[in-house]
N, C-alpha and C positions, 0 to 999 in steps of 0.2 A: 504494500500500500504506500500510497506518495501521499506527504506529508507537507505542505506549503503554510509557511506563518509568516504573514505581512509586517514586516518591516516598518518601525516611525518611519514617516514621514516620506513612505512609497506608496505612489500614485496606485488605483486598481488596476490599471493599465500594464504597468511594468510588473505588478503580481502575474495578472494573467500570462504575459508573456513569461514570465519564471516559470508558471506553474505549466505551459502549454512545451516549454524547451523542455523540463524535467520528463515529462510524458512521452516527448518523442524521444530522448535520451536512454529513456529504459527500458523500449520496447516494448512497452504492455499495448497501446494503437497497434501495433503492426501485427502483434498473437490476434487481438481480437479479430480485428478486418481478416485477418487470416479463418478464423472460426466462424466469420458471420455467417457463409451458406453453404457450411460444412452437414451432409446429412449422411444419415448411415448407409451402410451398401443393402441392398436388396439382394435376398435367396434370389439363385436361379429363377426356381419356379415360380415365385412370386414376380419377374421380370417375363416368363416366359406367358405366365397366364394375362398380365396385360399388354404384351404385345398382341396377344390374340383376340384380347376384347377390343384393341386400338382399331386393327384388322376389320372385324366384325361391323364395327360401327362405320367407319371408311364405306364399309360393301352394302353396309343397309343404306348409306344418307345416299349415296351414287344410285342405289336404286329410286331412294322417295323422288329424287331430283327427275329422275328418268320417268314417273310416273306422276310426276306433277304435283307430289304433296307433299313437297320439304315446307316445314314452317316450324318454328322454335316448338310447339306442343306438340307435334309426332317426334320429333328427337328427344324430348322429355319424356317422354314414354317408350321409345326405343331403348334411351337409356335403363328406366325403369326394369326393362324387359332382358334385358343384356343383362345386367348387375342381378337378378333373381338366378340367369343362368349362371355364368358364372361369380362366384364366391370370390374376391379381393379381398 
């Protein structure tokens, strides 16, 4: 933990900058920004079963398109209908 104590008779300004040099000096910014969109890996199968529901969806909306009834409430119920088949 960084520990910053203001000074008589220093401006907030020249704190902030003390306290902004200390942060980039110890590399704690660079670990975090490193961690922000760190996610865990995914099992095979768990990658394999939504590449097939990706798949799936792809092949129904190409159809509704081709059949003239894509609109945001059949792909909300396509989806419904996919997600019941397969389990994620």
């Amino acid at each position: 933990m960084i520990k910053i104590v203001k000074n008589e008779r220093e401006s907030d300004e020249s704190l902030i900058r003390r306290f902004t040099r200390k942060i980039q000096q110890s590399g704690l910014l660079k670990s975090v920004r490193a961690k922000r969109f760190y996610s865990k890996r995914k099992k095979k199968s768990v990658l394999r079963a939504e590449a097939i529901y990706k798949a799936k969806m792809r092949k129904e909306i190409e159809r509704l398109k081709k059949l003239g009834r894509y609109n945001p409430e059949a792909v909300r119920e396509l989806r419904k209908r996919l997600k019941r088949e397969h389990v994620l």
